[in-house]
N, C-alpha and C positions, 0 to 999 in steps of 0.2 A: 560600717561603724562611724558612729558620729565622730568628728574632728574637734578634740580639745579648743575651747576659745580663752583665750587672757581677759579675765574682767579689769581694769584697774579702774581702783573706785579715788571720787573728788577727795579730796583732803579733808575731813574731819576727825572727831576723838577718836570713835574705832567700827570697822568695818565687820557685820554680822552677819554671817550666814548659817543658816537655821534649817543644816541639811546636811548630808555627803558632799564633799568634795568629788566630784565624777565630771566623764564627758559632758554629762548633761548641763553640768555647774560651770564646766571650765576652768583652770587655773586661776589664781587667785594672789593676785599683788598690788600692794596697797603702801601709801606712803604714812598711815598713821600704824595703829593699833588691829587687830587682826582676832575673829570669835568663830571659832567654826563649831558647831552644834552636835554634828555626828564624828562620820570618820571622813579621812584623806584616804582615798583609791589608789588603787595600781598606775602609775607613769603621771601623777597629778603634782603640780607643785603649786606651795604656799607662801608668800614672800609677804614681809613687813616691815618698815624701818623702825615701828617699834616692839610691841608687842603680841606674842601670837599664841591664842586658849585654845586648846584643840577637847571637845568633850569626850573624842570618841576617843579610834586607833589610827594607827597610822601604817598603810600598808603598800609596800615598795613606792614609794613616795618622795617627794623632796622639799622641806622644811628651812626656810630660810628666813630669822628674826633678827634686826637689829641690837635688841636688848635683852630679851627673854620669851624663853620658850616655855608652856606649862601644857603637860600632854597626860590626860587622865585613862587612856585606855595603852594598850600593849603597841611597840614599836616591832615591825616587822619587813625586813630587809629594805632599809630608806635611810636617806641621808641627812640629818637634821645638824645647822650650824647655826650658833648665837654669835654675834659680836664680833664673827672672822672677818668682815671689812678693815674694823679698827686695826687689827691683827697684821692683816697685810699692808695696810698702807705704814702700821710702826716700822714694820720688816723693811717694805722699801725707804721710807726714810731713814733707814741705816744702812742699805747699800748706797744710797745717792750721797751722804755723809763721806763715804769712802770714796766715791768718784770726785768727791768738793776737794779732797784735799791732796789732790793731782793738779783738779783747775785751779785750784786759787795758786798755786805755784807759778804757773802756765800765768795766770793773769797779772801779777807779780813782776814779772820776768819783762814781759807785753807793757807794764807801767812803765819798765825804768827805761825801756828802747823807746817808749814814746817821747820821753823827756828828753833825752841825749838827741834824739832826730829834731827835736822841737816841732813834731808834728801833731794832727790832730787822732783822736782814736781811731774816727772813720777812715781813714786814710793807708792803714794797718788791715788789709785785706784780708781775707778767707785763704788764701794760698798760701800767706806766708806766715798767718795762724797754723796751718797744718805742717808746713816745715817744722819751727817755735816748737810743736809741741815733741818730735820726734826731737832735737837739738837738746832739750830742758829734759826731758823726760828720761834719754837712753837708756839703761837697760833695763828700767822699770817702764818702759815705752808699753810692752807686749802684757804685761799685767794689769796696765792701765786699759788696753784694747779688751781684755778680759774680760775685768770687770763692769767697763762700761757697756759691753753685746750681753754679757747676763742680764744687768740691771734693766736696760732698754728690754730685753725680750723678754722677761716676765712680767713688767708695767703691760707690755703692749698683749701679754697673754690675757689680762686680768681688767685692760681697759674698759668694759663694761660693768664691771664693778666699781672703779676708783671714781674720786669726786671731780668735780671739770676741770679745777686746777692743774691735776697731775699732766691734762692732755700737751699742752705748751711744751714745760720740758720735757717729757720724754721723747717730741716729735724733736726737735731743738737738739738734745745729746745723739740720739739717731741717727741724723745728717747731717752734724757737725761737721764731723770727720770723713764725709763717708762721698755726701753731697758734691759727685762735680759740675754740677751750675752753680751752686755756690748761692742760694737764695736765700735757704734757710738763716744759716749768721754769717752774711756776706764783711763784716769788719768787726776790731777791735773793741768799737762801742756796743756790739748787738752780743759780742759775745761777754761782756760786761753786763748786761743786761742779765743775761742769761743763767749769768752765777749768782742774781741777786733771786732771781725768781726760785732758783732750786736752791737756796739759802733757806729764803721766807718758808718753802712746803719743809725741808728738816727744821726750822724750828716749830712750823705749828704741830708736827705730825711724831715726831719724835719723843718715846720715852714717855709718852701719856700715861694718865695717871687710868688704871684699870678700875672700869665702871662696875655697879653690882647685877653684871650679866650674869643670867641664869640658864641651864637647862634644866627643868624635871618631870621623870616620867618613872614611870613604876616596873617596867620591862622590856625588853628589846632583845632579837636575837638577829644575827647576821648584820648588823648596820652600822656605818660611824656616824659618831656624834662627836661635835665640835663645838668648844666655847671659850670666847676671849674670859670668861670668868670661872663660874662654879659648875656644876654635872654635880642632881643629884638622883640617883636610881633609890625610888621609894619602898618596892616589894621584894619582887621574885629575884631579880638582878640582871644580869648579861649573860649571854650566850652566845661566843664567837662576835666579839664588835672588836672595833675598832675606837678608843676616847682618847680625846685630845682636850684639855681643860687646861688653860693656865693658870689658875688657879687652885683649885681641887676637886676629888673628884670623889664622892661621900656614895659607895652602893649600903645598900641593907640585909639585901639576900646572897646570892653564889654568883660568883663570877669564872665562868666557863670557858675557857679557849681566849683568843684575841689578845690585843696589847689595850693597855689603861694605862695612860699617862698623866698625869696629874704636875702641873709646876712646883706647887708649894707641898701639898701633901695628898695620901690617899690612904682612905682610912674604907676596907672591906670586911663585911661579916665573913667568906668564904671564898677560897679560890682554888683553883686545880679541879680535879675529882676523883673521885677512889679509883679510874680508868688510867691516872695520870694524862688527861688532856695538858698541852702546853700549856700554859698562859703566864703573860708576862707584865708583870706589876713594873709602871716607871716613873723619876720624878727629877729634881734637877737634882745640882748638887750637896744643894743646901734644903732639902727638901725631907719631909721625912713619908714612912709608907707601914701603916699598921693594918695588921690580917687577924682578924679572930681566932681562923683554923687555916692552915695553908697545908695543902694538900699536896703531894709526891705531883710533881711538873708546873709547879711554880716557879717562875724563875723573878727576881727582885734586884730593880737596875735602880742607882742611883750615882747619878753620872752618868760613868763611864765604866763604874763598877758593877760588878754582877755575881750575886751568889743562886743556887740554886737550891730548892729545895726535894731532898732527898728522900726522905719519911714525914709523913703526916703529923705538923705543928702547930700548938696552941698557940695562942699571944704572939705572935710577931710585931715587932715594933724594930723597925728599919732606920738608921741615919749614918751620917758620915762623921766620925770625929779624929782628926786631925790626921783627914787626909786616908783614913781607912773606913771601911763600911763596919760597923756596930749593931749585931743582932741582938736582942734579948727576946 
């Protein structure tokens, strides 16, 4: 069997292939725009930082687009995600947000002993950093240790994904603590440093505004599909997936088995089936979730909340109001 090769093409508008994605083609990742002609093959993957035309189908496969995905043939057990770079790196600027507001305490503390000693920052070693913070910290010490081996171990899970910025601090919060040579932030000044550098990534990375990230395709069964934006199924619908949309998540046809998660809304022609397969409609809690027909093993989460549906129902339209879930 031929051995898959990685093409990765020079930087231009958009990168065309006028064929199968297969051994013979090789995976295919590209820092622009992304056109593939036919179909994506069994164990092939497709990667773009911006955008990716797929003519055919896509089968057991793995689809990875910066901005949007547009896929004109059927999805068949393969993993397709838009925009979840953005996604993860908001996420960790909101765990690293929570680890800042331990150190800047920590840093705080290290200011006013600087001043009373009338000494310099450097001078304020890594050992007696690591005391400092067990002293300042106590019985939120061990939450602090928590938080900060989560945060570090999913940066460091994800590091081939995240932008080159991230690499500094999270090697830097890792060995803070941890480090006894003591190289990484050997004093007072480096670990001032330190806080300004993962200051700068939560402000740029934080709470961004969401882009008009797209998935669309017309059928899929067995697969998840991911997107920092919209998911929209144009035909037949789902069949046992898995969606994750933060934004919403718009089928046309029947939606069969699987969870469908939508942030803002989700709006289905069809779900459950006359068999009562599960399937579980979801959204946040300010979200709303409308079903044409919902059929006996529908189950409809918003929040935290969860009704179930019992007998086969027209018009469902889902929301919370003041603090209870609202069917009509």
């Amino acid at each position: 069997m031929v051995k898959p090769v990685t093409v990765k093409a020079q930087m231009v508008n958009e990168f065309f292939h006028d064929g199968n994605v297969d051994v013979r083609s090789g995976n295919i990742q590209y820092d622009g725009d992304v056109r593939i002609g036919q179909d994506v093959e069994s164990s092939m993957f497709v990667g773009a930082a911006g955008k990716i035309f797929i003519h055919g189908a896509v089968r057991k496969a793995t689809i990875e687009a910066g901005t949007s995905a547009i896929i004109e043939g059927n999805v068949l057990s393969s993993s397709i995600t838009v925009g979840m770079l953005e996604m993860l790196e908001e996420e960790l600027a909101e765990q690293l947000s929570g680890i800042l507001s331990y150190l800047d305490r920590i840093n705080e503390m290290i200011l006013q002993i600087i001043q009373v000693r009338g000494v310099l920052p450097e001078e304020v070693n890594a050992s007696e950093l690591k005391d400092l913070v067990r002293v300042i910290l106590k019985e939120e010490y061990l939450d602090f240790q928590y938080e900060n081996s989560e945060f570090t171990q999913r940066a460091k899970n994800h590091s081939a994904d995240l932008s080159p910025e991230w690499e500094p601090v999270i090697e830097k919060l890792y060995n803070v603590f941890t480090d006894t040579s003591m190289t990484v932030v050997k004093n007072a000044e480096e670990f001032s440093t330190l806080l300004k550098e993962a200051h700068a990534l939560v402000e740029r990375y934080s709470a961004r505004e969401i882009g008009d990230s797209l998935l669309k395709l017309p059928y899929a069964i067995n697969s998840i599909l991911s997107c920092n934006g919209n998911i929209e199924v144009t035909d037949s619908g789902l069949y046992n997936c898995s969606v994750t949309a933060k934004k919403q998540v718009s089928i046309e046809g029947c939606c069969r088995g699987g969870v469908i998660f939508g942030g803002e809304k989700v709006s289905i022609q069809e779900t459950g089936s006359k068999k009562g397969v599960k399937t579980v409609i979801k959204t946040e809690s300010d979200g709303t979730i409308s079903i044409g027909l919902a059929r006996c093993g529908t189950e409809i989460w918003i929040g935290d909340a969860v009704h179930h549906i019992d007998t086969d129902t027209l018009g469902v339209h889902a929301r919370m109001i003041d603090g209870q879930m609202n069917i009509k």
